[in-house]
N, C-alpha and C positions, 0 to 999 in steps of 0.2 A: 640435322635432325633435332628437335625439340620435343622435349617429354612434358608435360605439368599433370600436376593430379587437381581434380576437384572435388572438396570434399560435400559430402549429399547429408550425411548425418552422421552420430558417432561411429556408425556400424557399415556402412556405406559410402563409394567414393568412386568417382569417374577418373581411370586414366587415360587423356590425348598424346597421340604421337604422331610428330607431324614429320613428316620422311619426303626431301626432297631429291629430284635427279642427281646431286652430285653427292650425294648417300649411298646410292647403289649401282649408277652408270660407269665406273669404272671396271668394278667385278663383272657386269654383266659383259662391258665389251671384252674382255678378259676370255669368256670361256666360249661366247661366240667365234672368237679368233680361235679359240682352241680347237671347235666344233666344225670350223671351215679347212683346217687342216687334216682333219681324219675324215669329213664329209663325202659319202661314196653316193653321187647320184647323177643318173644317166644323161652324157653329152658334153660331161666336163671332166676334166683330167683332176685327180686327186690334189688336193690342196689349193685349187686355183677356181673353186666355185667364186662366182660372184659374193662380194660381203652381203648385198642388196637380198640375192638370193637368201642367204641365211640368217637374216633376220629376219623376212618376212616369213623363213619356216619355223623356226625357233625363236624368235625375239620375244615374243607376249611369254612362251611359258617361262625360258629361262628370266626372264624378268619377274613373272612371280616367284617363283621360287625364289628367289635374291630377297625380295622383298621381303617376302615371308619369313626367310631366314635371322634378317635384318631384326625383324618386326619382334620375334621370339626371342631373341636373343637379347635386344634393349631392354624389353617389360623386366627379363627375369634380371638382369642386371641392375635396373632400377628399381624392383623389389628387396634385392638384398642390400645396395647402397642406402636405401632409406630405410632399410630395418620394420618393413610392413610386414605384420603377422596376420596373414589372410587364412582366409576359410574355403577349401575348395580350391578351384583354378579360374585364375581371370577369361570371363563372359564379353565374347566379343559385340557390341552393339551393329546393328545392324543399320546399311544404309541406304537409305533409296534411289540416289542419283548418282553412287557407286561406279568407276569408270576407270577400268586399265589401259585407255586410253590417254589418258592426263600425263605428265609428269612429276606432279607432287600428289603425296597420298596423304589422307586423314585418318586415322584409325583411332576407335575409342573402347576401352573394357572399364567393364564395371564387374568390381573388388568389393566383396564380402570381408568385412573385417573381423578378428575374434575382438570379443570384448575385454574389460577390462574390468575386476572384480577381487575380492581378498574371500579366501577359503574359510569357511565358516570352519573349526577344527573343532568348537567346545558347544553344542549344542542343548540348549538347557536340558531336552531329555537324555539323560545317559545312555548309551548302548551297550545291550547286557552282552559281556562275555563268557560263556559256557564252559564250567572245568567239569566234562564228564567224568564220573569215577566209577568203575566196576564194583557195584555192591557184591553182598555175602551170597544175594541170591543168582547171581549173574556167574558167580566164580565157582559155584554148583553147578551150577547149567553146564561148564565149561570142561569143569572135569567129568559129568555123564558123558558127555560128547565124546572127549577123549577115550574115557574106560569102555565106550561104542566102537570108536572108532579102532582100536588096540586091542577090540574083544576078539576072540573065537568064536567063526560063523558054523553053529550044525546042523545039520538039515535034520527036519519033522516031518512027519506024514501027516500032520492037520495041525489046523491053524488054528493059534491059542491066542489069548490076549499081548503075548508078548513077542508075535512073529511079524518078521521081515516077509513081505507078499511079493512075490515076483510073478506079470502078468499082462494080459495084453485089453485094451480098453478098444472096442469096437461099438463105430456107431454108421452104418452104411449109409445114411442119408448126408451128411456133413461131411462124410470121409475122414471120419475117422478110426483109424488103426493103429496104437500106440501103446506099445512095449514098456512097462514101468516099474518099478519098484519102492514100495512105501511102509511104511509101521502102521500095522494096525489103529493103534494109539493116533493116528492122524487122521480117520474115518470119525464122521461125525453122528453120536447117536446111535443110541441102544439097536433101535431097528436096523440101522446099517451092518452095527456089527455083529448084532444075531444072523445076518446073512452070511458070514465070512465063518462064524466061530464053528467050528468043526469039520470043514471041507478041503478036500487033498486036493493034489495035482491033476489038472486034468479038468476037475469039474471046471460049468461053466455058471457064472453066477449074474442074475438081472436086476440091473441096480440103475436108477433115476440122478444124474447129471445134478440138479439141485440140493443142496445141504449134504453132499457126499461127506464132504474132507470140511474140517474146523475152518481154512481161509482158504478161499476162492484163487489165492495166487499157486497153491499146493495143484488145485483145481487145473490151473493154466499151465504144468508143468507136465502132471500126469497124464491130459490128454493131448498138448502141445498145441494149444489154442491160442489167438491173439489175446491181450492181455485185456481189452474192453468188453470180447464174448466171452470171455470166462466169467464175467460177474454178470450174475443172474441167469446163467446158463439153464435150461430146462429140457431136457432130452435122456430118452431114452441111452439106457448102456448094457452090453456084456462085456462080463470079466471072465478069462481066461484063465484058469492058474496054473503056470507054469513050473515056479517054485516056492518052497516054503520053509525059511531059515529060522535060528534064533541065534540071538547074537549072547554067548558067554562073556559078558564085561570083564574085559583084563583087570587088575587088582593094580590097587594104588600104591604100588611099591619103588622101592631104590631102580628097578629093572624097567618102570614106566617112565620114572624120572627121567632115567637115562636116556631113552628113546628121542623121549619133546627135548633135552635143554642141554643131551651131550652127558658125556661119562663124569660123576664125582659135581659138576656144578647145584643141583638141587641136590639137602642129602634127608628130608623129612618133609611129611606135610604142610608144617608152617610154610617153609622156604617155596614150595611147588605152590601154596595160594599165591605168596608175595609176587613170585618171579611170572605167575599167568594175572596177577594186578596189575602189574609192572607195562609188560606188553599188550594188555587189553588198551590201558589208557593210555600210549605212546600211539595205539589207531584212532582211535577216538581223538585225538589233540588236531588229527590234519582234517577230520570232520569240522569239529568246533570251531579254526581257524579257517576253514572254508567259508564256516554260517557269517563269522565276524567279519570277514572279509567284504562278503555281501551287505549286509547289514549295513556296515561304515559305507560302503558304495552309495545306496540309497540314502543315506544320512545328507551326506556330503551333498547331494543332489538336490534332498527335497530342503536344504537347510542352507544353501551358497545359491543365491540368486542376482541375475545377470541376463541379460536378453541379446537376442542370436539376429543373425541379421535373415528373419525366414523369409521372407521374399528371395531375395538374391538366392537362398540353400534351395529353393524348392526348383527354381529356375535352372538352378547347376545338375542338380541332381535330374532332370528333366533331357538333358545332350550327356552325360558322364557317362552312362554304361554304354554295353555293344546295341542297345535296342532303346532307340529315343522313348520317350512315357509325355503321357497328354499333363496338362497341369494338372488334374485328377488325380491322376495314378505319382507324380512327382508330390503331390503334397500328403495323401497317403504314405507314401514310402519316408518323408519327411519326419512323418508324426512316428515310423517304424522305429526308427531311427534318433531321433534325438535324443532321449536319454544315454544311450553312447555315445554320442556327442559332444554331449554334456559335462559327462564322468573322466572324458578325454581330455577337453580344455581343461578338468581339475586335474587330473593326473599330471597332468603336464605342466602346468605351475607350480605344483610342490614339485616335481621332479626337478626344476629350476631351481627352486628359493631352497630346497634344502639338500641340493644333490642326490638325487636319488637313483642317477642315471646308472644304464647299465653300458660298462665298454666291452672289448671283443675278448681282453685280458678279461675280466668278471667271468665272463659266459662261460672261458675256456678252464678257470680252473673249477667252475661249477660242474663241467662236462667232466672234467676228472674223478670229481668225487663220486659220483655214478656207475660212472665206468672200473673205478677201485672195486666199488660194492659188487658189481656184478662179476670185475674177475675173482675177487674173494670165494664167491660163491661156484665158480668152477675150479677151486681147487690149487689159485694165485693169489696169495693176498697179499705179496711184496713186488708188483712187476719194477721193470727197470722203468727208468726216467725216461729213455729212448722210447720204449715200445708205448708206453703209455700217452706220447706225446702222439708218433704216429696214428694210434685210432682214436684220440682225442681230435684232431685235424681230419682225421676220415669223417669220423660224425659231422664235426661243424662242416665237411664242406657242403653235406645236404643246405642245402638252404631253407627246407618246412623244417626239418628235426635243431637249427639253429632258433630258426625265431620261437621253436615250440620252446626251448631252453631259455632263452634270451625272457620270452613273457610269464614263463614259471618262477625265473631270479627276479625279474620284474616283482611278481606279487608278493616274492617273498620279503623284499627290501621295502616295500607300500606296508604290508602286515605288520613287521616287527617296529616299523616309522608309526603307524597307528596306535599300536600298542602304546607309544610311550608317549604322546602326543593327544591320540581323543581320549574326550571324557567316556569310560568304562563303566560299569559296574560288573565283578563277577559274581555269576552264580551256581553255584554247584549241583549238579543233576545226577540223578542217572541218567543210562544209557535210552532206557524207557522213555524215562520222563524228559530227555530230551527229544526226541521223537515225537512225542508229544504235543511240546510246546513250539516246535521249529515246523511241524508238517501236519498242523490241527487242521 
């Protein structure tokens, strides 16, 4: 057998493999001799079929198969021997005068190469990194919620400015019939709420689908709408009022404290803004390093340039999946598809050049700290080394819930390599305002 590669361009390259008769005619006589031994067919005693006979039934296919076997097994052997970093899977060329009749075979695949290129890391524009912080006006907002949340709920016999509306929104043409509850204070506009302000249980009140509620998403909740009909929505509605609360907000005392952050930890107001500053912006961090994450993604991409070998990708992608695709539909899904591609071969080079890899040691003690947290939170926050090992190995033996771990340590070690590595700039937002500026 004889392999050579020829090469086409930097990104492209023909591999020949030339496979003659004494490549594979021993194995084949091998298993025909095997096949004449167990062969059960009518006129001849077990094991003593003619040879003649069993190759003319079996000889063409077990010879392909051999072949084939042969044929697979060399490419991928002489892929790793020569250290080829291809793209895809080798594309067997096709032949015209093609014949399993012969005894020496010609075979040829054409190898998509990844390229070769250095990772743009410092990019003249800097990429802003977001430190949201929980303003004064955010940490108000947080404690009404709370003093709402913690209040005493008592029922009224009509509805005032500061009532909780329990009720059901009917529209017979759409089908809609939807049981809800919302705060006055979330209806939009005097005239709406001269409709509501004085009316008990029981009554039914007719109200128009457009500018009900302040935003449109309150809108999609209360009548339980798809999220693209809810805006601009225009239809008729009755409300049913079922009930009618007001909420006595609990008081900001030692006894509230308790509640949110545990007995004696908050002991005064200051401490209760710091300690809900504190955990507001420990949520906010896995936002921000989400947006960064992104951000450096597209950086990396539109700023590390390098060319792919698209003919050969479109070709591949074209026989890869369960359902072959026309060169149309392959170069579509091509153009789907590359920028993943893309961000892959980057990944994957700094995953080289600065170790970034993740091993099955990594995953598993990441999978522990998880699993700590959650038996914490039922009531174990010291298990033993045994037990803990046990459903740590339970998890990983999923194989989606490992790689879903495996690609979340993945981003986390990419993030923190980023951080110290690209050119930055931070900037400090709020919560709002980043909102804002991320989803304008």
């Amino acid at each position: 057998m004889n392999i050579t590669k020829e090469k086409i361009d930097e990104l492209n390259s023909i591999v020949r493999i030339d496979i003659t008769n004494e490549d594979y005619q021993d194995k084949v006589d091998d298993i025909l001799k095997d096949y004449r031994k167990k062969a059960n067919i009518p006129g001849f005693r077990k094991g003593h079929v003619p040879m003649s006979l069993v190759k003319k039934q079996y000889g063409k296919s077990v010879l392909i198969d051999e072949v084939n076997k042969l044929l697979q097994d060399s490419l991928s052997k002489f892929l790793v021997e020569e250290k080829l970093d291809v793209l895809g899977n080798p594309l067997p060329k096709a032949q015209d005068n093609f014949s399993w009749d012969k005894d020496s075979f010609t075979f040829e695949f054409e190898l998509g190469h990844a390229p070769e290129f250095e990772v743009n890391l410092k990019p003249k524009k800097k990429i802003v990194s977001y430190k949201i912080i929980a303003d004064d006006k955010m940490i108000e907002e947080q404690i009404a919620n709370i003093q709402e949340q913690y209040g005493k709920v008592n029922a009224q016999d009509e509805i005032t400015e500061n009532s909780n509306i329990t009720g059901t929104f009917v529209n017979e043409e759409k089908e809609i019939e939807k049981k809800s509850t919302f705060k006055l204070d979330k209806v939009k506009g005097k005239v709406n709420h001269k409709k509501f302000l004085g009316k008990k249980v029981g009554d039914v009140i007719t109200l128009k689908s457009k500018g009900l509620f302040i935003d449109d998403h309150t809108l999609m909740h209360m009548l339980d709408v798809p999220h693209d009909d809810a805006h601009g929505l225009d239809i008729p509605l009755t409300f049913t009022i079922d009930e009618i609360t007001e909420t006595e907000l609990a008081e900001v005392n030692q006894e509230l404290f308790d509640k949110i952050f545990g007995e004696g930890t908050v002991k005064n107001l200051e401490e209760f803004k710091v300690k809900l500053k504190e955990d507001a912006e420990k949520q906010f961090t896995q936002q921000s390093d989400q947006h960064l994450l992104n951000a450096v993604t597209d950086s990396l991409i539109e700023n590390t340039k390098f060319d792919l070998p698209t003919e050969f990708l479109q070709k591949w992608l074209a026989v890869a999946g369960e359902k072959q695709l026309t060169p149309e539909e392959a170069e579509a899904e091509f153009k789907r598809s590359e920028k993943g591609l893309r961000y892959q071969l980057i990944e994957n080079k700094l995953s080289q050049e600065h170790n970034l890899n993740v091993s099955y040691e990594d995953i598993k003690e990441y999978a522990k700290g998880f699993i700590k947290v959650q038996m914490a939170q039922f009531g174990n926050p010291n298990p033993a080394e045994k037990e803990l090992d046990e459903i740590t190995n339970s998890v990983l033996a999923n194989q989606e819930e490992a790689k879903r771990l495996s690609d979340q340590l993945m981003s986390e070690k990419l993030l923190n390599f980023f951080k110290e590595n690209v050119s930055l700039e931070t900037k400090e937002v709020t919560y709002e305002d980043f909102i804002k500026e991320v989803y304008k």
